[in-house]
MMTF fields as JSON, N, C-alpha, C and O atoms, coordinates in Angstrom:
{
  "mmtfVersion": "1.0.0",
  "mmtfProducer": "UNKNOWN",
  "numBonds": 471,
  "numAtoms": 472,
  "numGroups": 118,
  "numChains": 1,
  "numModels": 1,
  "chainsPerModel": [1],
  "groupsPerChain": [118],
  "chainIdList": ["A"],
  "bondAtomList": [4, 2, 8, 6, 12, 10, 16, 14, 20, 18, 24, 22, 28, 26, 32, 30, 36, 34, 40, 38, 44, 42, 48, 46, 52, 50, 56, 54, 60, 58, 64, 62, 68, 66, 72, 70, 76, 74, 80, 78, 84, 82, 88, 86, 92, 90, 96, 94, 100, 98, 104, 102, 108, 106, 112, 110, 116, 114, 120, 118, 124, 122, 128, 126, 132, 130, 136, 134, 140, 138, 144, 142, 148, 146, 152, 150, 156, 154, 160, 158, 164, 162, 168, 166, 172, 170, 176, 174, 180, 178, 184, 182, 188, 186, 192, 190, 196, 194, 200, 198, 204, 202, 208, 206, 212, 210, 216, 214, 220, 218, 224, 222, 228, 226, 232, 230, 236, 234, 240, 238, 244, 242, 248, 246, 252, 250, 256, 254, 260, 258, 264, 262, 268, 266, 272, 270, 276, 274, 280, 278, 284, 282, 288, 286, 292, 290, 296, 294, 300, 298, 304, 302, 308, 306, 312, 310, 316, 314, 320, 318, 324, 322, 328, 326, 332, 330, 336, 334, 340, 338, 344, 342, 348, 346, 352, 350, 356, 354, 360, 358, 364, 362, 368, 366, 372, 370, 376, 374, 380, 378, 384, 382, 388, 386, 392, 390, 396, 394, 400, 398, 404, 402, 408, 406, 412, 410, 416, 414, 420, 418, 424, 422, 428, 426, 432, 430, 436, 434, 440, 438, 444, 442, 448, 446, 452, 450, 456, 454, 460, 458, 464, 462, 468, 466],
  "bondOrderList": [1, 1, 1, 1, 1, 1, 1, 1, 1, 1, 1, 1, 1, 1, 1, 1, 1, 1, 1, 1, 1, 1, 1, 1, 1, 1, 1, 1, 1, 1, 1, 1, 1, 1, 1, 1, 1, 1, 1, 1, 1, 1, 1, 1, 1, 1, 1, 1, 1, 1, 1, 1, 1, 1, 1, 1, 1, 1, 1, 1, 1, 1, 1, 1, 1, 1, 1, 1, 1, 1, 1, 1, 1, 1, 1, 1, 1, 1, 1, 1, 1, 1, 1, 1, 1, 1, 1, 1, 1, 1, 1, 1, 1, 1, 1, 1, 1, 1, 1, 1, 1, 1, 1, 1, 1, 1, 1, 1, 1, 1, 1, 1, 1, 1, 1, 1, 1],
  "groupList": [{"groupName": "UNK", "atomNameList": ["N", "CA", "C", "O"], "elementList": ["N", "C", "C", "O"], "formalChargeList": [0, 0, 0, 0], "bondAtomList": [1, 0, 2, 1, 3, 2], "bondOrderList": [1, 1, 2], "singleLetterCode": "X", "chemCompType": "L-PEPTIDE LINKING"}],
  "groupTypeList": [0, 0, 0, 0, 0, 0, 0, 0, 0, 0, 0, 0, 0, 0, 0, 0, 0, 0, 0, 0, 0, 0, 0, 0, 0, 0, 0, 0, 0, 0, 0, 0, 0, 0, 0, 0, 0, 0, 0, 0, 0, 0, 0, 0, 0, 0, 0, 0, 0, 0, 0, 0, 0, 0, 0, 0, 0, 0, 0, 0, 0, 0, 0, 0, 0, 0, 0, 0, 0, 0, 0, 0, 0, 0, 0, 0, 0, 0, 0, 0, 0, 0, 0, 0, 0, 0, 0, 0, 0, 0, 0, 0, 0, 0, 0, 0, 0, 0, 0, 0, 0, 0, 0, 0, 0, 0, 0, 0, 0, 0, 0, 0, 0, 0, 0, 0, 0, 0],
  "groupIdList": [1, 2, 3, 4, 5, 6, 7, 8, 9, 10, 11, 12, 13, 14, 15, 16, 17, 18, 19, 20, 21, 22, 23, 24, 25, 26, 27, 28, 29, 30, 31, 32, 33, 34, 35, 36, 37, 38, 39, 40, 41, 42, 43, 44, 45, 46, 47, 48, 49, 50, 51, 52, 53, 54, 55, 56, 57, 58, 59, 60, 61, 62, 63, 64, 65, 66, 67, 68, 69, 70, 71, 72, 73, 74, 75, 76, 77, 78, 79, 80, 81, 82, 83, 84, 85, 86, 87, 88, 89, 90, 91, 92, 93, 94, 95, 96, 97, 98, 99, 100, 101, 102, 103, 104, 105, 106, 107, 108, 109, 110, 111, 112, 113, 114, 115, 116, 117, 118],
  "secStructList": [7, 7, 7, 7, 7, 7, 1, 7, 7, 7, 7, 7, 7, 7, 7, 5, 7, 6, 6, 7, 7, 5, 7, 2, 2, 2, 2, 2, 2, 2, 2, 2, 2, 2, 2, 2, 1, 7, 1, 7, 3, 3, 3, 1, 1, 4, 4, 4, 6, 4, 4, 4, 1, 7, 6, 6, 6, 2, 2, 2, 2, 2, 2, 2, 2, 2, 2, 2, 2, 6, 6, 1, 1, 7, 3, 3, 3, 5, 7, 7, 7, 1, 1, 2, 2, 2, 2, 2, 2, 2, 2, 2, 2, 2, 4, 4, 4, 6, 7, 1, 7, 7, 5, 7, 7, 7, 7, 7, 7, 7, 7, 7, 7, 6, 6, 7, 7, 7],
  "xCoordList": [119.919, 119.841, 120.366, 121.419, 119.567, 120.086, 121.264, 121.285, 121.942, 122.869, 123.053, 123.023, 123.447, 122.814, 124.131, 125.236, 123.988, 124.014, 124.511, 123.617, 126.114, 125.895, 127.391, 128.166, 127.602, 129.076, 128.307, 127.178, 129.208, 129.213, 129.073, 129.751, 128.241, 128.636, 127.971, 126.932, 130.04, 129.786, 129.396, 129.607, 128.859, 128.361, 129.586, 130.597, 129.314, 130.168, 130.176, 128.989, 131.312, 130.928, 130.407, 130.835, 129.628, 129.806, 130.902, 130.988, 131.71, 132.477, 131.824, 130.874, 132.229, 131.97, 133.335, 134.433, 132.906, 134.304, 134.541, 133.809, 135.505, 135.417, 134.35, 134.132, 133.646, 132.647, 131.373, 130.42, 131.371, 130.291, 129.476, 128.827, 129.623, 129.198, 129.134, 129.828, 128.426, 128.946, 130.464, 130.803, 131.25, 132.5, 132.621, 133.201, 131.576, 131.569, 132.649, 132.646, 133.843, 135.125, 135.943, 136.371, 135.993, 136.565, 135.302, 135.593, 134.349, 132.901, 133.435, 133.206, 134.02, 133.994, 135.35, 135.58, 136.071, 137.408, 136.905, 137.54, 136.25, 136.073, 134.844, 133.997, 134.607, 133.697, 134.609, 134.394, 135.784, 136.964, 137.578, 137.62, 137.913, 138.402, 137.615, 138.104, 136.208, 135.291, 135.388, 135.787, 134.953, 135.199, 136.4, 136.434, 137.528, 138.84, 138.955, 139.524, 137.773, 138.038, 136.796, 136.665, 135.761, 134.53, 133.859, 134.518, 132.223, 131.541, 130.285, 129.461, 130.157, 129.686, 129.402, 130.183, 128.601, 128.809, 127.1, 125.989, 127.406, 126.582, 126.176, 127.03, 125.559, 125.591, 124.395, 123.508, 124.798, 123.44, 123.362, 122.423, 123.714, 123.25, 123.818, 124.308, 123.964, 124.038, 125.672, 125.857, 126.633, 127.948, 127.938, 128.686, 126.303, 126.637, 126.026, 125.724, 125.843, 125.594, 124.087, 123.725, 123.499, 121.88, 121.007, 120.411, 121.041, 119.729, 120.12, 119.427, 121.363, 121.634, 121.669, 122.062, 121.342, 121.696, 120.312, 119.923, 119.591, 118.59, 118.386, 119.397, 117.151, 117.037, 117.604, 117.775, 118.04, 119.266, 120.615, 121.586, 120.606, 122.535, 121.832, 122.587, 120.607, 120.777, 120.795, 120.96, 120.516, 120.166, 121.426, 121.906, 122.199, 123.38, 124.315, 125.395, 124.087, 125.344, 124.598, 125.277, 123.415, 123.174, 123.578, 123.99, 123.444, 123.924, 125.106, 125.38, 126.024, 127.395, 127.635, 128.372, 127.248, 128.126, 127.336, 127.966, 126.387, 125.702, 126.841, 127.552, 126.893, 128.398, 129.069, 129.389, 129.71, 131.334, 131.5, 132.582, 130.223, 130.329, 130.409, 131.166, 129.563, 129.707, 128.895, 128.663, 128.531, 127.828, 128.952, 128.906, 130.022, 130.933, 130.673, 131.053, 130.048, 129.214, 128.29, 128.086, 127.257, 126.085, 125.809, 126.275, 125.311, 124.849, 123.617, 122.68, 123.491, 122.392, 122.451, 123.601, 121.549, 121.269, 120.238, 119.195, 120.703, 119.722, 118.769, 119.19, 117.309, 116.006, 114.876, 113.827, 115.408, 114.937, 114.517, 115.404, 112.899, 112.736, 112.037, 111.995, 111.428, 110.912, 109.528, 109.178, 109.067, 107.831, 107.496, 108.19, 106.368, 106.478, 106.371, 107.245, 105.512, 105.739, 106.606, 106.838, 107.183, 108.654, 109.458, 110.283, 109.52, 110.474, 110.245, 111.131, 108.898, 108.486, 108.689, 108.929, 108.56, 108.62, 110.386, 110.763, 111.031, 112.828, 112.898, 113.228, 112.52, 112.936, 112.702, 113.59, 111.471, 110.974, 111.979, 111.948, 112.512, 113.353, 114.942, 115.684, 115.002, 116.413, 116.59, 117.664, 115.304, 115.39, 115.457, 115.968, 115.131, 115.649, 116.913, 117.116, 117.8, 119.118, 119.941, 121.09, 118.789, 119.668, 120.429, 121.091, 120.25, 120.9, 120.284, 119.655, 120.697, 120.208, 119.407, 118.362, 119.509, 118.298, 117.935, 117.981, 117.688, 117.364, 117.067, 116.289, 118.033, 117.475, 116.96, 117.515, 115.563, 114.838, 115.088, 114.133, 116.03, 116.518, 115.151, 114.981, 114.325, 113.709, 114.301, 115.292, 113.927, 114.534, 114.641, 114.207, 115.537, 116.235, 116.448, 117.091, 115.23, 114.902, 115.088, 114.653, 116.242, 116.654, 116.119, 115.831, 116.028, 115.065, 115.98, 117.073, 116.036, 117.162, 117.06, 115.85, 117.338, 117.739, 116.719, 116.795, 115.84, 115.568, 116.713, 117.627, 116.485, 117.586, 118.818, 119.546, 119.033, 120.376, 120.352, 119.698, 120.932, 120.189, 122.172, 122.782, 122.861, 124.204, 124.027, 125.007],
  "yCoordList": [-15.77, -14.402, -13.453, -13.496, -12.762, -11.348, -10.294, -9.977, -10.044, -8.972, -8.234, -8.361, -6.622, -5.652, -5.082, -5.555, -4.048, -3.546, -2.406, -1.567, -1.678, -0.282, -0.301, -1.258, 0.977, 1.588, 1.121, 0.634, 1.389, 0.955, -0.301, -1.088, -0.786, -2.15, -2.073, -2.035, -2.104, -2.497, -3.566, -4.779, -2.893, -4.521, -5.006, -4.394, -6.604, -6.996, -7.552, -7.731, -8.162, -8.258, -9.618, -10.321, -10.211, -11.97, -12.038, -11.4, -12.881, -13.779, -14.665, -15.344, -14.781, -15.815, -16.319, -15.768, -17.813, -18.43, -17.848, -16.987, -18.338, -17.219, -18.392, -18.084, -19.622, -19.766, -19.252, -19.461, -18.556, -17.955, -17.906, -16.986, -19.403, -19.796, -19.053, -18.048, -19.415, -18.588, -19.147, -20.26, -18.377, -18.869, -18.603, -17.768, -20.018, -20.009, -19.708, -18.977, -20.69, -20.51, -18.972, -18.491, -18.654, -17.032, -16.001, -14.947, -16.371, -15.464, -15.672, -14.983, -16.612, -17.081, -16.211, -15.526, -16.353, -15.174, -13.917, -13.123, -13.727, -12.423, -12.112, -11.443, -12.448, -12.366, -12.676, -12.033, -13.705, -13.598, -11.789, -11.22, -11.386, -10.143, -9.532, -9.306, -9.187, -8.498, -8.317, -7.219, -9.626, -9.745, -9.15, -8.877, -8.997, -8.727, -6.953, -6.232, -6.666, -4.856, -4.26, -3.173, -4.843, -4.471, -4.412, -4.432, -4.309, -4.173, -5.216, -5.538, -5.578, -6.626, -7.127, -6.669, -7.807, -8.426, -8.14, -8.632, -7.498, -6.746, -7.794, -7.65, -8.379, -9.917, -8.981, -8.347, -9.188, -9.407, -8.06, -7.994, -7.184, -5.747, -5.262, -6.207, -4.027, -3.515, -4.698, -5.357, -4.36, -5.057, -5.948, -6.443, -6.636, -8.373, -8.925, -10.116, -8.087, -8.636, -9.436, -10.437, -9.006, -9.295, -9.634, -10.694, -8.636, -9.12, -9.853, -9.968, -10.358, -11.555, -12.954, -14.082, -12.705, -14.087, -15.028, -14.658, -15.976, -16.624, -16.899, -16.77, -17.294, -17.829, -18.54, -18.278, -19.892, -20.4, -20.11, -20.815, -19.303, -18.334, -17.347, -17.078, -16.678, -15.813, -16.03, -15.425, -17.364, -18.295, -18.813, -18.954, -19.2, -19.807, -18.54, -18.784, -17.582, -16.183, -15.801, -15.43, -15.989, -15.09, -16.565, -16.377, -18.025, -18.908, -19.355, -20.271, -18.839, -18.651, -17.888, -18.416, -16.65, -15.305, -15.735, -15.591, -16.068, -16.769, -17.901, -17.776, -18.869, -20.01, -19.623, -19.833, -18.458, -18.158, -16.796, -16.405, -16.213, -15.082, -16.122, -15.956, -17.222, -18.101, -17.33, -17.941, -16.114, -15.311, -14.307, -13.809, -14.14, -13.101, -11.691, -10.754, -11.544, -10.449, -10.146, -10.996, -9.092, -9.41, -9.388, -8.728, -9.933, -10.157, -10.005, -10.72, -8.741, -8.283, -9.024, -9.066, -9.619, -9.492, -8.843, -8.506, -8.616, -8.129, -8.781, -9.381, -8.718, -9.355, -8.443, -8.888, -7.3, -6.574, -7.05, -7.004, -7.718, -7.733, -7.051, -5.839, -7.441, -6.656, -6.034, -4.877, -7.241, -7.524, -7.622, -8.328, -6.81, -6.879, -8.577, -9.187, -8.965, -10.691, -11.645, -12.316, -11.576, -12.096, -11.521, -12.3, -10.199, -9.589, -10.355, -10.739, -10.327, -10.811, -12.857, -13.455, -13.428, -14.749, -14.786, -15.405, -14.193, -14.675, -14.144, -14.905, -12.413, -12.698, -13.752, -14.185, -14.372, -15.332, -16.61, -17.385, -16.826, -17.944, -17.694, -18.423, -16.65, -15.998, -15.735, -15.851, -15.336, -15.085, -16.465, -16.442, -17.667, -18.624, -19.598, -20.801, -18.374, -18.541, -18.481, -18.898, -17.58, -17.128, -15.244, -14.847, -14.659, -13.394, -12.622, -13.159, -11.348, -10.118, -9.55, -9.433, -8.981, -8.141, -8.413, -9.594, -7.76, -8.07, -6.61, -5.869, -6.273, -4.951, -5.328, -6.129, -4.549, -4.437, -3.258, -2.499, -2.695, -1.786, -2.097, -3.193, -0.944, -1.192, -1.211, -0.484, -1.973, -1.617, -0.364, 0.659, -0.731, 0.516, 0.259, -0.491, 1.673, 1.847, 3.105, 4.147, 2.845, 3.97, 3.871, 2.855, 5.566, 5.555, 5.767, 5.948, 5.838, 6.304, 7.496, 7.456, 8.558, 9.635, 9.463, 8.554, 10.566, 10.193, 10.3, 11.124, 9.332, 8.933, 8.707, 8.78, 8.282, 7.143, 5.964, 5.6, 5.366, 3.655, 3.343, 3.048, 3.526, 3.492, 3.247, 3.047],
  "zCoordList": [20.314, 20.798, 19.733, 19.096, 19.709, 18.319, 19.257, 20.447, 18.397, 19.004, 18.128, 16.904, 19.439, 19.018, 18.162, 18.426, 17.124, 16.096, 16.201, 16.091, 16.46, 16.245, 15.632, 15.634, 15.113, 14.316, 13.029, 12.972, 11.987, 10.443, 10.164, 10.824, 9.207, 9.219, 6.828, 6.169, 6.523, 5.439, 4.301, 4.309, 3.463, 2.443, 2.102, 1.757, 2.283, 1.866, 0.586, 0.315, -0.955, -1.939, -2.029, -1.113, -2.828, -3.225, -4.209, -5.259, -3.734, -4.386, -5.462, -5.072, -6.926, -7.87, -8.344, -8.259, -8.999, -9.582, -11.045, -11.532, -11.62, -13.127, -13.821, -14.993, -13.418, -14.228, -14.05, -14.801, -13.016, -12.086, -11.091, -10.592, -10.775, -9.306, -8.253, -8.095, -7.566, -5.812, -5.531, -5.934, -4.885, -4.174, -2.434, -1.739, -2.112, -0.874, 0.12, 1.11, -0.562, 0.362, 0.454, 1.503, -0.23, -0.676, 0.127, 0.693, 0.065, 1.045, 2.812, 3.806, 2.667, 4.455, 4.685, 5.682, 3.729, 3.766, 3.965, 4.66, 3.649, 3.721, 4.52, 3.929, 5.667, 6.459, 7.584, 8.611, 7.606, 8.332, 8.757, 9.848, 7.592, 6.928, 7.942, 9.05, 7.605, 8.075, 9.472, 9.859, 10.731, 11.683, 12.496, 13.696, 11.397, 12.394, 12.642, 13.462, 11.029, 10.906, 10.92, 10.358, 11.526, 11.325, 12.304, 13.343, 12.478, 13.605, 13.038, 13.895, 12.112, 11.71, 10.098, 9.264, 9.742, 8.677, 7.612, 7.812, 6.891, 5.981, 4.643, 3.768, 4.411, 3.084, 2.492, 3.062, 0.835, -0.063, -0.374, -1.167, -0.241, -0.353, -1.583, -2.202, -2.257, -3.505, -4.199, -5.222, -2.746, -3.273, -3.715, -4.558, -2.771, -2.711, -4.04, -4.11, -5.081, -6.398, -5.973, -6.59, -5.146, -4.959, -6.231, -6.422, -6.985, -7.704, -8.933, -9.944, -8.726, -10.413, -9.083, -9.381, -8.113, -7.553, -7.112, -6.004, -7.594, -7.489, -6.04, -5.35, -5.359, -4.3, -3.408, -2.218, -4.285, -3.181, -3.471, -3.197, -3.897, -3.761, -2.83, -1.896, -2.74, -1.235, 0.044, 1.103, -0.474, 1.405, 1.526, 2.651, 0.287, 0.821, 1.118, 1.655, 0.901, 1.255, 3.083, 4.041, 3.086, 4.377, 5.326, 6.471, 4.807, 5.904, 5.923, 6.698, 5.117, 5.13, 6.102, 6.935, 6.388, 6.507, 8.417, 9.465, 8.34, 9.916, 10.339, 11.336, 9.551, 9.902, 10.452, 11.622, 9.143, 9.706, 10.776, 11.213, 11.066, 12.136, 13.313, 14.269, 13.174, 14.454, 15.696, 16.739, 15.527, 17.035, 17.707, 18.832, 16.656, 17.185, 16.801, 17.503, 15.722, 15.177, 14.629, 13.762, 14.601, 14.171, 12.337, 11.409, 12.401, 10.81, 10.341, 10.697, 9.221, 8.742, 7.418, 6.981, 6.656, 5.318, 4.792, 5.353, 3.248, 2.666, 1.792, 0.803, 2.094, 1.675, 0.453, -0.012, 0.213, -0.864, -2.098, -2.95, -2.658, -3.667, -4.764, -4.556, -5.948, -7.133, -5.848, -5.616, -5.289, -4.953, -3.113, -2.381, -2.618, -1.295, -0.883, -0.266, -1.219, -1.26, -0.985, 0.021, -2.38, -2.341, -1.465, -0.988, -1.002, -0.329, 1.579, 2.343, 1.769, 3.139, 3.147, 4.196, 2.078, 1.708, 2.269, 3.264, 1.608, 1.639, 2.96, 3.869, 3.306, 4.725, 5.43, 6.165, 5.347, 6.546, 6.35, 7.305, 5.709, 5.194, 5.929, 6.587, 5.571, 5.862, 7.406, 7.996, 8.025, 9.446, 9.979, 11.099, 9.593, 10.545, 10.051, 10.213, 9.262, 9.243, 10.281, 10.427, 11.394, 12.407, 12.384, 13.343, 11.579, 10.818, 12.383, 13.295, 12.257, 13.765, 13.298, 13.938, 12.074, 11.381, 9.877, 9.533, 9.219, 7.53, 7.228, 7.829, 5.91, 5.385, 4.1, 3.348, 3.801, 2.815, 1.92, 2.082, 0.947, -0.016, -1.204, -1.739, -1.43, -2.531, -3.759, -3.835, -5.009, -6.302, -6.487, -5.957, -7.644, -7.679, -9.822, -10.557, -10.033, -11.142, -11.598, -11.109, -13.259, -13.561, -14.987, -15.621, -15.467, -16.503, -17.441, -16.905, -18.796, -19.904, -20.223, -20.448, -20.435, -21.449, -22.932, -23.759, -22.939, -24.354, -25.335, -25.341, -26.135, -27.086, -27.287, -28.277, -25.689, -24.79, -24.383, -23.406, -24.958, -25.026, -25.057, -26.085, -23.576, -23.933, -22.493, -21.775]
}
């Protein structure tokens, strides 16, 4: 059963190890965190260091943050890719994580300054 969705619900960051990994255990902390001060649990989005994280680091953050909510709060991730495709492919993957909703953020493309390359 999806549950419903209202107040704020901030991104939360991904955790990496200093070799760079995902840091699953430190993610569940803080989705702990989340739960005690929040209205629900926000994965993958600008904070969540989304677009350096490959396919299965996004499935493993949105079925983490599904684990450790356990059904006490709702959980959105974010499914935003380069490509409408890819973007509808991961949702469909991600939605039978179990998640309440999925937000789709389009890229986000910035142009340089002529003759700013800084």
């Amino acid at each position: 059963m999806r549950r419903a969705i209202s107040g704020v619900l901030t991104a939360i960051v991904t955790p990496f190890t200093a070799e760079g990994a995902l840091n699953l255990p430190a993610l569940r902390q803080q989705v702990q965190r989340q739960l005690a001060a929040g209205n629900g649990i926000f994965c993958g989005g600008t904070n969540g260091e989304f677009f350096v994280l490959n396919e299965e680091e996004k499935i493993a953050v949105a079925r983490t943050c599904v684990e450790e909510a356990a059904g006490r709060a709702p959980v959105v991730a974010h499914i935003g890719e380069i490509s409408t495709r890819e973007t509808r492919r991961l949702g469909q993957q991600i939605a039978r994580l179990g998640v309440d909703a999925v937000s789709a953020i389009t890229p986000v493309v910035r142009t340089l300054e002529a003759g700013r390359a800084d």
